[in-house]
C-alpha positions as CSV (number, residue, x, y, z in Angstrom):
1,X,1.9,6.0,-20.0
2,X,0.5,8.9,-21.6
3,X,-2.9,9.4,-22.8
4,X,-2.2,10.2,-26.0
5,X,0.1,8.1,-28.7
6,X,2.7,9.2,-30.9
7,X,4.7,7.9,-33.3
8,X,6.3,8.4,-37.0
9,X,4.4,8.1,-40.7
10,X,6.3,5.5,-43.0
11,X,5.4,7.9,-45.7
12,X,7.9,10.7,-45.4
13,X,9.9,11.1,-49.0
14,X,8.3,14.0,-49.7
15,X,9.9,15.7,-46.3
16,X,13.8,15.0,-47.5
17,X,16.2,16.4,-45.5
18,X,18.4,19.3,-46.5
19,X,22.1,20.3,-44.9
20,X,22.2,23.8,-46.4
21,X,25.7,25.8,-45.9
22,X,24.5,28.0,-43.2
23,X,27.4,27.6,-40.9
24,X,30.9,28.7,-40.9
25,X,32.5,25.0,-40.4
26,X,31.7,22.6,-42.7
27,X,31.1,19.7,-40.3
28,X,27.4,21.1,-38.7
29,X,24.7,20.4,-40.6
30,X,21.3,22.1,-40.7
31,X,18.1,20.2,-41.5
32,X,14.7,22.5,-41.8
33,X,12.0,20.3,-42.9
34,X,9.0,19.1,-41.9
35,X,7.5,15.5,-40.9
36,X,4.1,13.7,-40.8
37,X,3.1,11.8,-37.3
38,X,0.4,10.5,-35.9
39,X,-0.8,12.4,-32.6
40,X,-3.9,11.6,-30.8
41,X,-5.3,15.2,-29.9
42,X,-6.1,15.9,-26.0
43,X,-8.9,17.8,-27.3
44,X,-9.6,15.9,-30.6
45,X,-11.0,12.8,-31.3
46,X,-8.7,9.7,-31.9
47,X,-5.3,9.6,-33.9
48,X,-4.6,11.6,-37.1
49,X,-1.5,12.7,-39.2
50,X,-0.3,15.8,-38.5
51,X,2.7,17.4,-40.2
52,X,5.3,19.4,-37.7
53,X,8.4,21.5,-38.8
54,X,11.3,21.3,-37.5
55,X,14.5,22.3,-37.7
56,X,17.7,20.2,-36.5
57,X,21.3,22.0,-36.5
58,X,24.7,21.5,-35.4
59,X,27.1,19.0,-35.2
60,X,26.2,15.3,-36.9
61,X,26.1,12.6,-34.2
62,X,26.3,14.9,-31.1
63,X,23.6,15.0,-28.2
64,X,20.7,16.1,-29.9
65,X,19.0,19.2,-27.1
66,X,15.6,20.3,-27.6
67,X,15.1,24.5,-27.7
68,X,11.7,26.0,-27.5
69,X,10.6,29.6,-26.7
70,X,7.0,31.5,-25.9
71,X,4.1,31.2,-28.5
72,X,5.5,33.9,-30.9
73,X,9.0,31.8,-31.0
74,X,9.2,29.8,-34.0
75,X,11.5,26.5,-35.0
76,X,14.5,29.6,-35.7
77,X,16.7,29.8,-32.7
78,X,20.1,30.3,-34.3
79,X,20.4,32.0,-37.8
80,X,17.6,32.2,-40.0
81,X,17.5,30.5,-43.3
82,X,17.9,34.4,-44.8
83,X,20.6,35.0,-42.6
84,X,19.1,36.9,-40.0
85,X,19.3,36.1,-36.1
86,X,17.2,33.8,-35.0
87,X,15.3,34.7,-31.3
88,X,17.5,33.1,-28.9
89,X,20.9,33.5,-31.1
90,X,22.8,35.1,-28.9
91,X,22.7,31.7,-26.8
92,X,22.6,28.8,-29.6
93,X,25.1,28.8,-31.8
94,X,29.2,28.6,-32.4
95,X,31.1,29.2,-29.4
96,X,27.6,30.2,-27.7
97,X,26.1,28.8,-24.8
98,X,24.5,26.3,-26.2
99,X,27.4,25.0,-28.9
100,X,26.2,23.7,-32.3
101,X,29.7,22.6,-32.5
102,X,29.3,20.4,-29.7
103,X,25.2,19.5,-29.8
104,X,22.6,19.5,-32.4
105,X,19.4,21.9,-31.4
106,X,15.8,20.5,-32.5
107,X,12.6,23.2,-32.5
108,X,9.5,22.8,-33.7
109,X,6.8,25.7,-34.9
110,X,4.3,25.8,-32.5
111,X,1.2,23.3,-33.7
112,X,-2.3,25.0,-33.6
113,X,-5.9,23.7,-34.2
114,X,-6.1,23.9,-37.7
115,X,-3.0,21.8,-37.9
116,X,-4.4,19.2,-36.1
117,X,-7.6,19.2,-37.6
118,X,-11.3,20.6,-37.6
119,X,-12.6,18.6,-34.7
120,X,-10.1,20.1,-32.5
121,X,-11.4,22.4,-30.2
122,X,-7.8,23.8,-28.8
123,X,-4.5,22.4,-28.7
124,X,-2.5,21.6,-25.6
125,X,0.8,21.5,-24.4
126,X,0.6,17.6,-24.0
127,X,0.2,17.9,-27.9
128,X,3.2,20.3,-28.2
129,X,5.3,17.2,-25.6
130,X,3.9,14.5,-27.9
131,X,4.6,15.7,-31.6
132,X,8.0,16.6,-30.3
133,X,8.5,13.1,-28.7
134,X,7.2,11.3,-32.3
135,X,9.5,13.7,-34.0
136,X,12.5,12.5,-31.6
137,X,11.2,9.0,-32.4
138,X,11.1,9.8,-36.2
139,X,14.9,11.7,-36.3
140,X,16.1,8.2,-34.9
141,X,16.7,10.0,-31.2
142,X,17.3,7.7,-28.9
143,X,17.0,10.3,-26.2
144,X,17.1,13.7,-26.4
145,X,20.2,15.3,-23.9
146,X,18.2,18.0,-22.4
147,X,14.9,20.2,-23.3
148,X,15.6,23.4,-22.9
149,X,12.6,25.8,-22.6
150,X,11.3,29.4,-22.2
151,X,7.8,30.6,-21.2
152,X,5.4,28.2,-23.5
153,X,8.4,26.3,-23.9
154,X,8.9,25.6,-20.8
155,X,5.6,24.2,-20.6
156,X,5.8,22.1,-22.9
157,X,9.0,21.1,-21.8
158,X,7.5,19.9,-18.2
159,X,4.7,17.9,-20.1
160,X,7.2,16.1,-22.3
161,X,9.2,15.0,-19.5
162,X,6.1,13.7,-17.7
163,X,4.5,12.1,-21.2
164,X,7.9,10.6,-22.1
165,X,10.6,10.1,-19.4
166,X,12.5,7.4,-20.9
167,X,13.2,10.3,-24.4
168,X,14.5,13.1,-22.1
169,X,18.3,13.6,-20.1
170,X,17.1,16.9,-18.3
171,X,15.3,19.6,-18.2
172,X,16.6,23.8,-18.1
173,X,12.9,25.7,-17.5
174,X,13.1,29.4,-18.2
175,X,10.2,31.9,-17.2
176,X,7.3,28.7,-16.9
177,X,5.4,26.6,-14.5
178,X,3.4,23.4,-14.0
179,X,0.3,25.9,-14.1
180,X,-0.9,29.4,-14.9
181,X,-1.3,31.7,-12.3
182,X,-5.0,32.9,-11.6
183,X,-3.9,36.5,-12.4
184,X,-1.9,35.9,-15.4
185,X,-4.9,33.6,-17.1
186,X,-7.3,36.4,-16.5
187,X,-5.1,39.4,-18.3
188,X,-4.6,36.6,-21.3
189,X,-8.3,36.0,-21.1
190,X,-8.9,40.3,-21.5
191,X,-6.7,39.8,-24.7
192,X,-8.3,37.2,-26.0
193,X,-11.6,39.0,-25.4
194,X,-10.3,42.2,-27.1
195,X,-9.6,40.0,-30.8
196,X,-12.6,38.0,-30.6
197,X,-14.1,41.6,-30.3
198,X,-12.5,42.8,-33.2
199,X,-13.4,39.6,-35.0
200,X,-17.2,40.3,-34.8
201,X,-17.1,43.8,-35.5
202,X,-14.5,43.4,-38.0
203,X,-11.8,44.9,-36.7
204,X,-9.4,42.0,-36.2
205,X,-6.0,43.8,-36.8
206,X,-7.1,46.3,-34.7
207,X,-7.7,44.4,-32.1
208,X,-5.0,42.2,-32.5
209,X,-2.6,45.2,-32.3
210,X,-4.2,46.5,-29.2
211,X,-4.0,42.9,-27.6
212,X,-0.3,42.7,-28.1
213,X,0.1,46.1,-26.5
214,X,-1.8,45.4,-23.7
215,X,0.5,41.9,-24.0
216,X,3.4,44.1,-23.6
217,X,2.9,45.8,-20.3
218,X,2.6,41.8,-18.8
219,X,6.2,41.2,-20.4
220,X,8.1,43.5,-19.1
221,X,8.6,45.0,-15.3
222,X,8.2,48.3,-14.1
223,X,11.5,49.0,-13.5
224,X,12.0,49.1,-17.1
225,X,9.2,51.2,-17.9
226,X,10.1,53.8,-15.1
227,X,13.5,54.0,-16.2
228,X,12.5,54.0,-20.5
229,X,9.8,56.1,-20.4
230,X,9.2,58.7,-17.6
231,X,9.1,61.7,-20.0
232,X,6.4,64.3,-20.2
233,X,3.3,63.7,-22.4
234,X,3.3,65.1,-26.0
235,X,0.4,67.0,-27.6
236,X,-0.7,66.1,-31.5
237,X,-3.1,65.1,-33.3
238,X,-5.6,66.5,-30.7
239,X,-4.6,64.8,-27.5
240,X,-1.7,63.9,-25.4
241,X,0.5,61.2,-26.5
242,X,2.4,59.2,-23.4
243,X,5.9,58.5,-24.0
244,X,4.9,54.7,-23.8
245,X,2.2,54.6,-26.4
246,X,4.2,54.9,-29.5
247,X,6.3,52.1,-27.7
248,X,3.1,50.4,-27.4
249,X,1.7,50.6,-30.8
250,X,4.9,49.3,-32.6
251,X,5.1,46.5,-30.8
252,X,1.0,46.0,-31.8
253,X,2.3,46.9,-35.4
254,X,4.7,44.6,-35.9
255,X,3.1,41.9,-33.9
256,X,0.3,41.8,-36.8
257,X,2.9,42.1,-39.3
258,X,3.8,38.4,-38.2
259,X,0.8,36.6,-36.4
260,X,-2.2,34.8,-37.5
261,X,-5.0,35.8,-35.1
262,X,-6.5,32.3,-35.3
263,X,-2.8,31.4,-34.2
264,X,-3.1,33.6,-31.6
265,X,-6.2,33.0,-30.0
266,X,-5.3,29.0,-29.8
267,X,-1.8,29.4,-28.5
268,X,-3.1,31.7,-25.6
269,X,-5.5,30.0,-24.5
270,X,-3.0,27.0,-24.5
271,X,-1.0,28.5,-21.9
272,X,-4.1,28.8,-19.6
273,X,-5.2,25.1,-20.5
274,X,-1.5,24.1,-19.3
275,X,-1.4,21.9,-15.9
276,X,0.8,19.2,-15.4
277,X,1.6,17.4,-12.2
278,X,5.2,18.3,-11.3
279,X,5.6,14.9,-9.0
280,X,5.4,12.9,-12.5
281,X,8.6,14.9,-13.5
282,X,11.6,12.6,-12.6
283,X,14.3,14.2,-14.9
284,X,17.1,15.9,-13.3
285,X,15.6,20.1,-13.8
286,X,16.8,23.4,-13.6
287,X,14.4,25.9,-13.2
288,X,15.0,29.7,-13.5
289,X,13.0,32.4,-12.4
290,X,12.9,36.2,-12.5
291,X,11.4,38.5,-9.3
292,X,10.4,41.0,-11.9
293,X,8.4,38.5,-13.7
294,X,4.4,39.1,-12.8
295,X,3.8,36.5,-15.2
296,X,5.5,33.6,-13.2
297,X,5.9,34.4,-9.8
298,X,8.7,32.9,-8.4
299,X,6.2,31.5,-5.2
300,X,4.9,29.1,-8.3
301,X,8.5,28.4,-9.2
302,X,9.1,27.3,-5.7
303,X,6.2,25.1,-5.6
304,X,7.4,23.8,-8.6
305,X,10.8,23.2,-7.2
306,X,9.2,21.5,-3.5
307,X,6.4,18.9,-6.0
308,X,9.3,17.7,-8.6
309,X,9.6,14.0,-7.8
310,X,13.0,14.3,-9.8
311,X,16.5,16.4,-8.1
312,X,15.9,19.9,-9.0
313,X,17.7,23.5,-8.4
314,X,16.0,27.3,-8.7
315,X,18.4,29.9,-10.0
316,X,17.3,33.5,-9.5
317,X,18.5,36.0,-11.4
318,X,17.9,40.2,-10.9
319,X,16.7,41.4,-13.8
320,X,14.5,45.1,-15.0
321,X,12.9,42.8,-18.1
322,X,10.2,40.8,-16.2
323,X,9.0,38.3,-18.3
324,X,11.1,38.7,-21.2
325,X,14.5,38.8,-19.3
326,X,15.1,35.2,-20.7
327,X,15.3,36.9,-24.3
328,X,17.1,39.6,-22.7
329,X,19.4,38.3,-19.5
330,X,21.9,36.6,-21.9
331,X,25.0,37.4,-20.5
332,X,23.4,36.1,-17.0
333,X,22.2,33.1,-18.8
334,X,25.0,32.1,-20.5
335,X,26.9,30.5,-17.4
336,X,23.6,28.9,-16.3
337,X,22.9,27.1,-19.5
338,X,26.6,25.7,-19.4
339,X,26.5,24.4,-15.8
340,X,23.1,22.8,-16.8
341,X,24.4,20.8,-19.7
342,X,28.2,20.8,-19.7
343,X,28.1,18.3,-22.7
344,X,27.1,21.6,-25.0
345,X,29.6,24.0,-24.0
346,X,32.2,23.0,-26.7
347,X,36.1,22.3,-25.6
């Protein structure tokens, strides 16, 4: 049983759901609300109501499949309420991958701290596993057909199916381990280091910015940065100017446009907090791993692979994008997502 307890608030008019018209065919439905639970923090003290949003799309009374992407992913996977693609959309959708015609998707935001409370020092992915389980619970989910998850995701994904075994079918891990590597907690930790720096001196976009660039290089391979930006350095504005810094500080840019740095802070230093025992896993898992990734090393995914008490495969796929080839492999992933969970591929 897990530490912590979940389950669902009586009290939830106020949280209504809404099927809004944002699919071609009338029969899916799209629900983007939000619900209060009752969690038990792993780094709080005792139970409290927390609210979580969600969203839950596709077709009514279809196996419900849980999607969930790295820290800056949000509850959007397909379309966005303005119309705009969602991060994975190129996989979840209408004749995609992952059919809404034939499944109905569930995402959460991420939580953080200050949703869960002042006492909370840090939130973990056993929290993440647990308000997703009392939202399951909530939605009237018996059990969820598979949990599909990338990077934090994927985390999470491994702690829910070893909090909550009887609420999960199987488990597709993209890019994420039972554990952080050593070398990937301490270039996280540098970032952290660099916004609580700006923080005290006042300088938190700034640092924030800088943090995300630095972020950057960890995402992607060197492969990709050979091939994008081998170019000859550019003089202005009194020094030379790489070919990869103005790469670098739009990503930093735009990275500030959308994050809180509190957000930030918490959600990184989740990953690092993350360890779950794979031989408590029992669901039937797929995991897939990426030799550019320096994030993940595929040894860990291996390890993973040997520990899981459940059946499990390791697809390995080629790919210049390190890290972020699960946002950018979709035509490799495509195929790998049907043969995981046929029931979501649609006729």
């Amino acid at each position: 049983m897990p530490a912590s307890h979940a389950h669902a608030s009586d009290t939830d008019e106020r949280h209504s759901a809404v099927v809004v018209a944002l699919f071609p065919r009338a029969t899916l439905t799209d629900q983007r609300s939000s619900r209060t639970l009752s969690l038990t923090p792993r780094y709080g003290n005792g139970m409290r109501e927390v609210e979580v949003r969600y969203r839950w799309s596709g077709a009514p009374d279809a196996p419900t499949v849980i999607v969930q992407g790295g820290i800056s992913a949000d509850r959007d996977v397909t379309v966005a309420p303005d119309g705009r693609p969602g991060w994975w959309a190129e996989l979840v959708g209408e004749d995609r991958a992952i059919d809404l015609t034939a499944c109905r998707v569930l995402s959460i935001d991420w939580l953080a701290p200050a949703d869960l409370g002042d006492d909370v020092a840090s939130v973990s992915s056993e929290d993440q596993a647990d308000a997703l389980a009392a939202l399951v619970q909530a939605l009237g989910i018996d059990q969820v057909e598979a949990f599909v998850g990338s990077s934090y995701g994927a985390m999470a994904g491994l702690a829910f199916a070893a909090r909550h075994p009887g609420k999960i079918g199987r488990l597709i891990l993209l890019a994420g381990a039972h554990r952080s590597h050593p070398l990937s907690t301490a270039q996280r930790s540098i970032q952290r280091q660099i916004v609580r720096l700006g923080l005290a001196s006042g300088q938190t976009e700034e640092a924030l910015a800088l943090a995300r660039q630095l972020a950057m290089t960890t995402y992607r391979g060197g492969e990709e940065f050979s091939r994008r930006f081998n170019g000859e350095p550019e003089y202005r504005d009194g020094r030379f100017h790489f070919p990869v810094e103005d790469y670098l500080e739009n990503a930093g840019r735009r990275f500030v446009e959308r994050f809180d740095v509190q957000r930030f802070l918490a959600l990184s230093e989740s990953i690092d907090l993350h360890d779950v025992a794979p031989e408590d896993v029992h669901a039937q898992t797929t995991l897939i791993g990426f030799p550019t990734d320096r994030l993940i090393p595929l040894a860990d995914l291996c390890d993973l692979q040997r520990r899981l008490h459940g059946p499990a495969t390791l697809e390995v796929v080629d790919s210049p994008y390190g890290h972020d080839a699960f946002l950018k492999e979709t035509g490799k992933l495509a195929p790998l997502l049907r043969q995981a969970i046929p029931c979501c591929c649609g006729v």
